[in-house]
N, CA, C and O atoms as a MOPAC input file, in Angstrom:
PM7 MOZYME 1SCF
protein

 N    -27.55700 1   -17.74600 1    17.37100 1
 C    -28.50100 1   -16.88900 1    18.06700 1
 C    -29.07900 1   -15.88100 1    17.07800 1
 O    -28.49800 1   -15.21000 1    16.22600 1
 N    -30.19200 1   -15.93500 1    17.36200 1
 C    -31.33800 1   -14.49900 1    16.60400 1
 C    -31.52400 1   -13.28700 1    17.26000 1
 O    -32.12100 1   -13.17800 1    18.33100 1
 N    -30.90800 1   -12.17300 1    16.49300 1
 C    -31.60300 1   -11.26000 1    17.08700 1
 C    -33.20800 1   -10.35200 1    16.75000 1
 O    -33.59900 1    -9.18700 1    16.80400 1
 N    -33.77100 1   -11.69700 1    16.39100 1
 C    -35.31100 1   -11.25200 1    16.70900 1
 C    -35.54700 1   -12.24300 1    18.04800 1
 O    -35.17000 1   -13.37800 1    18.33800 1
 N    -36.35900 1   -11.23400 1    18.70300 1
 C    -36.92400 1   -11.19900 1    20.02100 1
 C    -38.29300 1   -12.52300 1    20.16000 1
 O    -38.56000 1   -13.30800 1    21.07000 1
 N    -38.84100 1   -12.31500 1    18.97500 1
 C    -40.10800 1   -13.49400 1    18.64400 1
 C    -41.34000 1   -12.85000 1    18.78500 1
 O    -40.98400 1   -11.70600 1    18.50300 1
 N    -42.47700 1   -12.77300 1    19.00900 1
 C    -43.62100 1   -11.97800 1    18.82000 1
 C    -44.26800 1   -12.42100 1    20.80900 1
 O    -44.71500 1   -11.70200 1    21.70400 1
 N    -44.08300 1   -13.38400 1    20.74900 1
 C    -44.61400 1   -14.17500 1    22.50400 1
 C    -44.29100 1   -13.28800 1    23.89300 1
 O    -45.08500 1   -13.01200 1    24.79300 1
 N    -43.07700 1   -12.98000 1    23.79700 1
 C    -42.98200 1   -11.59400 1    24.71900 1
 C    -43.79100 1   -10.45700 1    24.63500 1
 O    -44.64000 1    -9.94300 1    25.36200 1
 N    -43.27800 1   -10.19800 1    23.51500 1
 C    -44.17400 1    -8.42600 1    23.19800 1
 C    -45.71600 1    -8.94600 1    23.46100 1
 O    -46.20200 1    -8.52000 1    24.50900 1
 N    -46.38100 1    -9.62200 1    22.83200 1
 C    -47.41600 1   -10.27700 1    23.57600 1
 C    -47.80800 1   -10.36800 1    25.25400 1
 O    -48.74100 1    -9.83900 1    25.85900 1
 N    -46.94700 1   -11.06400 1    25.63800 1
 C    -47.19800 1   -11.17200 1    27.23800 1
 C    -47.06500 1    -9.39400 1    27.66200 1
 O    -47.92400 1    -8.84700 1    28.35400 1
 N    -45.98100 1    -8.74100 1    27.17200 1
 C    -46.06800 1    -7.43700 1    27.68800 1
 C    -47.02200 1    -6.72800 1    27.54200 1
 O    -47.22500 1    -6.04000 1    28.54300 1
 N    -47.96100 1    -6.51800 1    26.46400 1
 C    -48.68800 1    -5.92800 1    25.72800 1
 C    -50.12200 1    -6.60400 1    26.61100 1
 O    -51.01600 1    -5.76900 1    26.75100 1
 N    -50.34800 1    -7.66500 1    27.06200 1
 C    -51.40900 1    -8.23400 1    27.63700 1
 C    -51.20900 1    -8.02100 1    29.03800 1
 O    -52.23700 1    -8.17800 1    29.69600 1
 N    -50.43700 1    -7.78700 1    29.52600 1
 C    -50.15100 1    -7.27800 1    30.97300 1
 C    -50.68300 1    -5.81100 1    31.35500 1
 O    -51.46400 1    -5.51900 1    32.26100 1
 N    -50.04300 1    -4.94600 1    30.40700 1
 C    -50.28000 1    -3.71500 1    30.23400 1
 C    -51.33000 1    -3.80100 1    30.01100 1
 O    -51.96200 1    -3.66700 1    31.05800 1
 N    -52.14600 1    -4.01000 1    28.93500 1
 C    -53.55500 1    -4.36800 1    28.74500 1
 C    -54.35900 1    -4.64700 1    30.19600 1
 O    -55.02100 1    -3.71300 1    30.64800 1
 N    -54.31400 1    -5.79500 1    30.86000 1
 C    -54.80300 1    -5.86000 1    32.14600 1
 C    -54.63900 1    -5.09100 1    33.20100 1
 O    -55.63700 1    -4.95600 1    33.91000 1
 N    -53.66700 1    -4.54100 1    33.51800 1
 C    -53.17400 1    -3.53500 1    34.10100 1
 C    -54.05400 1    -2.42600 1    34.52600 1
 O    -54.42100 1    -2.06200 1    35.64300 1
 N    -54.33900 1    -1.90200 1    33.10800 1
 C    -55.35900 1    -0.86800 1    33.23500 1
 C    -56.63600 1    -1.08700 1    32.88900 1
 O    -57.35000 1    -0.08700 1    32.81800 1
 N    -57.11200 1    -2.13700 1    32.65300 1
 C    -58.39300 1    -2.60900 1    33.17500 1
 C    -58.83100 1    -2.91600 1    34.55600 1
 O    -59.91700 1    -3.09100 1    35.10800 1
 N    -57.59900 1    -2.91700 1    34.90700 1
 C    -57.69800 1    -3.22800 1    36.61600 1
 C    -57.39500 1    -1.59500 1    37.54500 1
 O    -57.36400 1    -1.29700 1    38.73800 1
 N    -57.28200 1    -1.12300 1    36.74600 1
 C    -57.18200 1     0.31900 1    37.19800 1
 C    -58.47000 1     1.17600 1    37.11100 1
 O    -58.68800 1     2.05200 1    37.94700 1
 N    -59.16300 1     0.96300 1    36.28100 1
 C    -60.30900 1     1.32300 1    35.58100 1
 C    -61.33200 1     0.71000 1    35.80000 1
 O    -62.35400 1     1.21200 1    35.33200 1
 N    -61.47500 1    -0.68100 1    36.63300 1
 C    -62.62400 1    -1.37000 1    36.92800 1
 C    -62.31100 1    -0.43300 1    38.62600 1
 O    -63.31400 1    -0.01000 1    39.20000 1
 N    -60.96800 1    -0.20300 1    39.25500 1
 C    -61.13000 1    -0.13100 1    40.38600 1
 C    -61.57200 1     1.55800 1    40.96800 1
 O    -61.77300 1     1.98200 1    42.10600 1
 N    -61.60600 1     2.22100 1    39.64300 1
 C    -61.85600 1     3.68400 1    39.76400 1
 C    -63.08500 1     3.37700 1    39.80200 1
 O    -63.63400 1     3.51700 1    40.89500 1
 N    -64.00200 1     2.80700 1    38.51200 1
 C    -65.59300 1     2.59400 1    38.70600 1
 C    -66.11700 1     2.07000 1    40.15300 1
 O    -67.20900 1     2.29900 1    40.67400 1
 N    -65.17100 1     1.40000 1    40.58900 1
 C    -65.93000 1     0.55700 1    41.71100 1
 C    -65.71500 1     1.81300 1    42.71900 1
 O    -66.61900 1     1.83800 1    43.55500 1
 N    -64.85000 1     2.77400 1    42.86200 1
 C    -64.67000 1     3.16100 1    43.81200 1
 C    -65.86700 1     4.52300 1    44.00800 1
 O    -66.38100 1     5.00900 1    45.01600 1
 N    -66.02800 1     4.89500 1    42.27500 1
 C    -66.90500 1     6.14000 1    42.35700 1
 C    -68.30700 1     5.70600 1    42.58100 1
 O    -69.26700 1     6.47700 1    42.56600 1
 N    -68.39500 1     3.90800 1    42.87300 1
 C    -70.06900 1     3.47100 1    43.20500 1
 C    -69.78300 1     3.38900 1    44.64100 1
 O    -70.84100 1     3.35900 1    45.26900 1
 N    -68.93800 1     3.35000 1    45.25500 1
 C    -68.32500 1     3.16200 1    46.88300 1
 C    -69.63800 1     4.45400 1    47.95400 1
 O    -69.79500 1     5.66400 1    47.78700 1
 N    -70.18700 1     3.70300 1    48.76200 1
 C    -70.93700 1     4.41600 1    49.44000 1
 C    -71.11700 1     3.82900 1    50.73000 1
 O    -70.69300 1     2.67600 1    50.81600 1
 N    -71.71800 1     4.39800 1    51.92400 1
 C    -71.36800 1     3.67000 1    52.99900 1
 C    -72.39600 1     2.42400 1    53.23500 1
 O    -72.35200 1     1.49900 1    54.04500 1
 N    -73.21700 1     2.71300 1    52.34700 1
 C    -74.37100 1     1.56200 1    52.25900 1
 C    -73.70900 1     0.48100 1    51.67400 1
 O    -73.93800 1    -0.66200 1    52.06900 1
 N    -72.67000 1     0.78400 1    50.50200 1
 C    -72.22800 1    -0.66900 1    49.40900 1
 C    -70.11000 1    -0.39600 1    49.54900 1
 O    -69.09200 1    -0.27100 1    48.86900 1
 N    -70.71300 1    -0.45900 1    51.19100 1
 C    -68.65300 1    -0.48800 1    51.35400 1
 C    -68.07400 1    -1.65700 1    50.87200 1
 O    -66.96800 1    -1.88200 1    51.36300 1
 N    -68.71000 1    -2.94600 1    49.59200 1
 C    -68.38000 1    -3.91900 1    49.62700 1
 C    -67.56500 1    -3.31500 1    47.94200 1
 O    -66.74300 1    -4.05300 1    47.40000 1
 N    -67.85500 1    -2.26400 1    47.45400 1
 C    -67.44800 1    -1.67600 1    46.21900 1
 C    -66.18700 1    -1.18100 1    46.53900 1
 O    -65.30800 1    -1.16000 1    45.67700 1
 N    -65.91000 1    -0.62400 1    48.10900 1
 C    -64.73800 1     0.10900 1    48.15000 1
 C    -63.27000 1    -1.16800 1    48.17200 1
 O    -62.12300 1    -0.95900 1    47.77700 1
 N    -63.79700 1    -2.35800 1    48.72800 1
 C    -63.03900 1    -3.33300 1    48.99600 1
 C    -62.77700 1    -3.67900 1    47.95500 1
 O    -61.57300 1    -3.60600 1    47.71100 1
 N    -63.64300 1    -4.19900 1    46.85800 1
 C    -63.33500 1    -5.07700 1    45.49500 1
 C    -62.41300 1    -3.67700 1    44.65200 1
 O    -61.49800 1    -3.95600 1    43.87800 1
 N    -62.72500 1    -2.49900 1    44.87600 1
 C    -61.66400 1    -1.49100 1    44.16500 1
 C    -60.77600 1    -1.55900 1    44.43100 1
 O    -59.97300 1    -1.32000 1    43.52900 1
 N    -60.25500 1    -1.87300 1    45.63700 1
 C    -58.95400 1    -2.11200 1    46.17700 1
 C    -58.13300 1    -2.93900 1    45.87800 1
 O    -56.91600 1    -2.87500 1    45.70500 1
 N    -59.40400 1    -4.34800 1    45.77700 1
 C    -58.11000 1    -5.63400 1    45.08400 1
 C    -58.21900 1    -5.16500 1    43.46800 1
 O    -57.30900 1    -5.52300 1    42.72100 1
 N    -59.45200 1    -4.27700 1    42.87200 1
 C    -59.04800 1    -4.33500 1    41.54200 1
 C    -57.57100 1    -3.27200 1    41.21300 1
 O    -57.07700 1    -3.11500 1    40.09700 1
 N    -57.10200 1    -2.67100 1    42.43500 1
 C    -55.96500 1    -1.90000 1    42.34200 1
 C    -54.81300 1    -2.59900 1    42.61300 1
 O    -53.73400 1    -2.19200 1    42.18300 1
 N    -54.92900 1    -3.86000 1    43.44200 1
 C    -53.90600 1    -4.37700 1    43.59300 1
 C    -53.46100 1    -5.59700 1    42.46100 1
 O    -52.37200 1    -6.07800 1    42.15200 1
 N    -54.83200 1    -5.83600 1    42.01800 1
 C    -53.93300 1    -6.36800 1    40.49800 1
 C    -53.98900 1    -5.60400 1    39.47200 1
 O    -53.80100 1    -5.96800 1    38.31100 1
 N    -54.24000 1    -4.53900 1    39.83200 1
 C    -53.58800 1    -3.57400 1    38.48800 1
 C    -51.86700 1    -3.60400 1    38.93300 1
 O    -50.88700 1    -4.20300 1    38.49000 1
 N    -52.05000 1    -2.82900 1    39.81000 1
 C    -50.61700 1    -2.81800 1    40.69200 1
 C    -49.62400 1    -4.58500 1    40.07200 1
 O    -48.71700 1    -4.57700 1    39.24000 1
 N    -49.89200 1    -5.21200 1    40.42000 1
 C    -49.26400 1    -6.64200 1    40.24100 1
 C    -49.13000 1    -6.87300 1    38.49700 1
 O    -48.12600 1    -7.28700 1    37.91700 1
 N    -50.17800 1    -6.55700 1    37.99300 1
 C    -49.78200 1    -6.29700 1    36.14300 1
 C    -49.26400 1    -5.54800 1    35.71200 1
 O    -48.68800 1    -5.84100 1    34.66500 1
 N    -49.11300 1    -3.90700 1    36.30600 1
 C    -48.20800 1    -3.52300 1    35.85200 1
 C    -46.72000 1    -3.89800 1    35.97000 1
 O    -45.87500 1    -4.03100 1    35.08400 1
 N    -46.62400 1    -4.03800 1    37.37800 1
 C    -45.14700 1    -4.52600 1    37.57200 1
 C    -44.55400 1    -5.74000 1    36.93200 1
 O    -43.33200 1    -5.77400 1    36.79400 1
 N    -45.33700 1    -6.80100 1    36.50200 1
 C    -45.13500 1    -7.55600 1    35.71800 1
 C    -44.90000 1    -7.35500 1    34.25700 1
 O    -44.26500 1    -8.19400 1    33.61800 1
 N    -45.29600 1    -6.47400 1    33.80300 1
 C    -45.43100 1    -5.58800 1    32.21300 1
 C    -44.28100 1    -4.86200 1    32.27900 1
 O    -43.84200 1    -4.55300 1    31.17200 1
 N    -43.48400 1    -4.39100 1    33.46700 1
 C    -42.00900 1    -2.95000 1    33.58100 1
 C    -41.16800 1    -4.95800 1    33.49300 1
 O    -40.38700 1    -5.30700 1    32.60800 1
 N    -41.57700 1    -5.72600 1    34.46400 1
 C    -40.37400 1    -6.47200 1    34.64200 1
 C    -40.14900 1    -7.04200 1    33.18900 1
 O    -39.01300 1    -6.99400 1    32.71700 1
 N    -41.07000 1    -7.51900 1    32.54800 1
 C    -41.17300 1    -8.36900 1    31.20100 1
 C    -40.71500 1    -7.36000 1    30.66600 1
 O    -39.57700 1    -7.75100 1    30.40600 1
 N    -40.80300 1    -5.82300 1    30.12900 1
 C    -39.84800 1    -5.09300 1    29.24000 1
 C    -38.93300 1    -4.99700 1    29.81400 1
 O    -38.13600 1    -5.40500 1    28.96800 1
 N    -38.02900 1    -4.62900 1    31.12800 1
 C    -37.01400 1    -5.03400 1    31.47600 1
 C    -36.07700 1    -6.04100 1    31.20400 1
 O    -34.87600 1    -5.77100 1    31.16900 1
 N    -36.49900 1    -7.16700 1    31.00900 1
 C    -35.76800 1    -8.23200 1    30.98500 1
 C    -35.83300 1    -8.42800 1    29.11000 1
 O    -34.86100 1    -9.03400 1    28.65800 1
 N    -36.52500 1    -8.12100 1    28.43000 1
 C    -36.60200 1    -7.75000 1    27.07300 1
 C    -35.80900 1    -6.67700 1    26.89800 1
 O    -35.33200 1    -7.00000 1    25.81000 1
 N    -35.36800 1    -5.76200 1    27.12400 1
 C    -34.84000 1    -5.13400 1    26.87000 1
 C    -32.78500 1    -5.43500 1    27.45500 1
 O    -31.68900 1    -5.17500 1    26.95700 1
 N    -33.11700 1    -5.86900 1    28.29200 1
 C    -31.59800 1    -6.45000 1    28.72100 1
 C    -31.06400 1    -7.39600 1    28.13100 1
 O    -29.83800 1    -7.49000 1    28.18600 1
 N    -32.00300 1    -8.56700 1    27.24400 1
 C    -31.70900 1    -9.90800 1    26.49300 1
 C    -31.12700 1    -9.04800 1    25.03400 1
 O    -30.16900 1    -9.49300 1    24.40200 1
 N    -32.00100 1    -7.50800 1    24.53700 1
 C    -31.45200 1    -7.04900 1    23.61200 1
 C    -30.25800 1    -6.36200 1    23.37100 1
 O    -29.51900 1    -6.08300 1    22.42700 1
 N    -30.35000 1    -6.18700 1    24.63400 1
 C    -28.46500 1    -5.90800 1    24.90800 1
 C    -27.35200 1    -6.33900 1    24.67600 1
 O    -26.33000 1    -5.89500 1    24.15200 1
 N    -27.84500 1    -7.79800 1    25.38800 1
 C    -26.72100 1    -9.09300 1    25.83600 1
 C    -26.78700 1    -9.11000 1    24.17500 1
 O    -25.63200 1    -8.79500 1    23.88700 1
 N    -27.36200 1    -9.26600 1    23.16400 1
 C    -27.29700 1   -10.12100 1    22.42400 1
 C    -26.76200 1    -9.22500 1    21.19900 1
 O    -26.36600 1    -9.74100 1    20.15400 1
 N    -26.78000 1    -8.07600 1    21.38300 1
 C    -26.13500 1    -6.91900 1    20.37100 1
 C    -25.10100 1    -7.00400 1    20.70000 1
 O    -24.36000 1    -7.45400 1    19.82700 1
 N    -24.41200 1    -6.65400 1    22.08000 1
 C    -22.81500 1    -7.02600 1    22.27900 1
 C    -22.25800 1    -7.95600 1    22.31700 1
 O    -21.03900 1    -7.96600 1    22.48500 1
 N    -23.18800 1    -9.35300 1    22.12800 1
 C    -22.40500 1   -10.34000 1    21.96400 1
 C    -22.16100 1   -10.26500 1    20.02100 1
 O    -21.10400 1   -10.71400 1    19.57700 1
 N    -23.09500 1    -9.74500 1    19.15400 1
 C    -23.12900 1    -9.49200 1    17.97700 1
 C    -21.77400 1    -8.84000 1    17.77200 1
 O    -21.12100 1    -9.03500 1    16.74700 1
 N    -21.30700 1    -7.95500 1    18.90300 1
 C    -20.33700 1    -7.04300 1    18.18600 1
 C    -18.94700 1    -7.85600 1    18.54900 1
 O    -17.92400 1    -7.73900 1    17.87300 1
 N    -19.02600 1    -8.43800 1    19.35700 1
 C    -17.69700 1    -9.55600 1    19.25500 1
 C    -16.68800 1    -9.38700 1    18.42000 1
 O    -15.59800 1    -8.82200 1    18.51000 1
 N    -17.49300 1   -10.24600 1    17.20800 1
 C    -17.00700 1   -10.95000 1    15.95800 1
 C    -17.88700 1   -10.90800 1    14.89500 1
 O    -18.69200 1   -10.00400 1    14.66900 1
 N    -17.72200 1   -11.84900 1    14.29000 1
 C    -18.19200 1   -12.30200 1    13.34300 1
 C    -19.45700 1   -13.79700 1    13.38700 1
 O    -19.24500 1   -14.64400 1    14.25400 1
 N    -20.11500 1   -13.90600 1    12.87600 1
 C    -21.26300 1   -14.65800 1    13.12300 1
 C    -20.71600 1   -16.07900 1    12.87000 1
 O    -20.21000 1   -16.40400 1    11.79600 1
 N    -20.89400 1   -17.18400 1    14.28400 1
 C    -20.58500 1   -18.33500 1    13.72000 1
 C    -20.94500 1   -19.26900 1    12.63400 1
 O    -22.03900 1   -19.24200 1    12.07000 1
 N    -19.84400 1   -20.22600 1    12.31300 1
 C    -19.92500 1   -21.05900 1    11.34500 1
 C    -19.58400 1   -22.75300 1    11.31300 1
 O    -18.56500 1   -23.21600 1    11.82700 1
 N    -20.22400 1   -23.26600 1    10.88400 1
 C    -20.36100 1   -25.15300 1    11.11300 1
 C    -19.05700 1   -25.10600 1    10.62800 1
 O    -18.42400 1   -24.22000 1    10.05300 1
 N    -18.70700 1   -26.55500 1    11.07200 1
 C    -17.61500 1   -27.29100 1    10.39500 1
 C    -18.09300 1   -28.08400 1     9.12100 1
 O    -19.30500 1   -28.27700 1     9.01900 1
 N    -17.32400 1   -28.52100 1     8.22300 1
 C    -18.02100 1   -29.66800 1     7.39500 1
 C    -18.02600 1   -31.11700 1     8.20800 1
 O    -17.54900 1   -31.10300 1     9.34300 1
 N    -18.39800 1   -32.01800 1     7.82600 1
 C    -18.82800 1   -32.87200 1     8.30100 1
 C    -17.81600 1   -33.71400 1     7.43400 1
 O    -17.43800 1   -33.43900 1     6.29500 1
 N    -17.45600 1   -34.79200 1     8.20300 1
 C    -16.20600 1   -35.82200 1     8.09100 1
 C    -16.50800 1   -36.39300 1     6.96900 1
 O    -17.70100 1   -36.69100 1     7.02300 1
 N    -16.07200 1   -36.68700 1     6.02500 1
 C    -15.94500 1   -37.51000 1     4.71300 1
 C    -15.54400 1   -39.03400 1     5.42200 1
 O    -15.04000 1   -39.34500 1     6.50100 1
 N    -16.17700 1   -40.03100 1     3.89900 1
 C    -15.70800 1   -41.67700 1     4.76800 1
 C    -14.23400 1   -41.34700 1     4.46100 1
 O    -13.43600 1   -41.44500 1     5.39400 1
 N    -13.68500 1   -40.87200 1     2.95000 1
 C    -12.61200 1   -40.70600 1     2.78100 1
 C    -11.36100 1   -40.25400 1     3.58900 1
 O    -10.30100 1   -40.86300 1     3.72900 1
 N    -11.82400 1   -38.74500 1     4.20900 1
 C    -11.25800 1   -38.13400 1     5.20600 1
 C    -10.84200 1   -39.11300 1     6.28300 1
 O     -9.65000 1   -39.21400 1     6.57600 1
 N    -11.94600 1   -39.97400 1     7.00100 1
 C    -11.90100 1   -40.87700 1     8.26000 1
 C    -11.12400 1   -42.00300 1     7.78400 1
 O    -10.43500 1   -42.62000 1     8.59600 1
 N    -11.15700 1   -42.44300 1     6.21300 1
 C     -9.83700 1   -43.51700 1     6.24700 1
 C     -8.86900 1   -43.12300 1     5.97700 1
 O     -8.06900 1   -44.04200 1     5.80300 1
 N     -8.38700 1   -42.00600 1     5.80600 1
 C     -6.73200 1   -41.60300 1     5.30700 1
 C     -6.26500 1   -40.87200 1     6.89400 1
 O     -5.16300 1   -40.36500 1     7.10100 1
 N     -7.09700 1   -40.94400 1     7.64400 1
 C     -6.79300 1   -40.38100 1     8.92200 1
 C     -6.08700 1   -41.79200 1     9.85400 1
 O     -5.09400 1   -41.68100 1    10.57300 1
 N     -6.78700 1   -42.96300 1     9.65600 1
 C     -6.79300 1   -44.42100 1    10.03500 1
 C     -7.60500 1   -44.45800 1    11.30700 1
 O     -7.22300 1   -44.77600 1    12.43400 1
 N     -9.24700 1   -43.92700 1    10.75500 1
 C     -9.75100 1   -43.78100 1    12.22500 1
 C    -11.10700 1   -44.95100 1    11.77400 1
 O    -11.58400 1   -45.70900 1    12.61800 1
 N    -11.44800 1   -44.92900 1    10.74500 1
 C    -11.93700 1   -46.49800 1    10.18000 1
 C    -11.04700 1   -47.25600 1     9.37600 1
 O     -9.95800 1   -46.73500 1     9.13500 1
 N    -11.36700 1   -48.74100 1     8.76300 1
 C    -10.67900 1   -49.08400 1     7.84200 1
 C    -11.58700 1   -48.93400 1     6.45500 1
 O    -11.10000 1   -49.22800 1     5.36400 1

């Protein structure tokens, strides 16, 4: 196991967050054009709040769960010592054992 994380998460988090508040910010504009003539601005602000709402929470859960994998994987670090292969069977080894001839 690695304890690098990989770049693909921080990514997805970083693009969530990113959307997030574009969706926060399209839904403020829409709301300050909101008039009773164009109540169709107050509606689309609303869903642009509810997927802000839905990206952010997706952006807390994705560092959440990034941040708990960095946990698991530091205390499993502190265990021991970092595993190690076996060697690999010699023909020699396998005939003085009598497991070929």
């Amino acid at each position: 196991m690695s304890d690098d994380i990989g770049w693909k998460p921080v990514w997805e988090i970083n693009l969530n967050f990113l959307r997030a508040s574009v969706g926060f910010s399209l839904g403020w504009l829409m709301w300050q054009a909101y008039s009773p003539e164009w109540f169709y601005f107050g509606f689309v602000s609303v869903l642009c709040w509810i997927g802000g709402a839905k990206r952010l929470i997706q952006a807390l859960w994705g560092l959440m769960r990034l941040l708990l994998r960095k946990r698991k994987l530091s205390r499993y670090r502190r265990q021991g010592t970092t595993p190690k292969a076996d060697k690999l069977a010699q023909e020699n080894d396998l005939r003085a054992r009598g497991i070929i001839e």
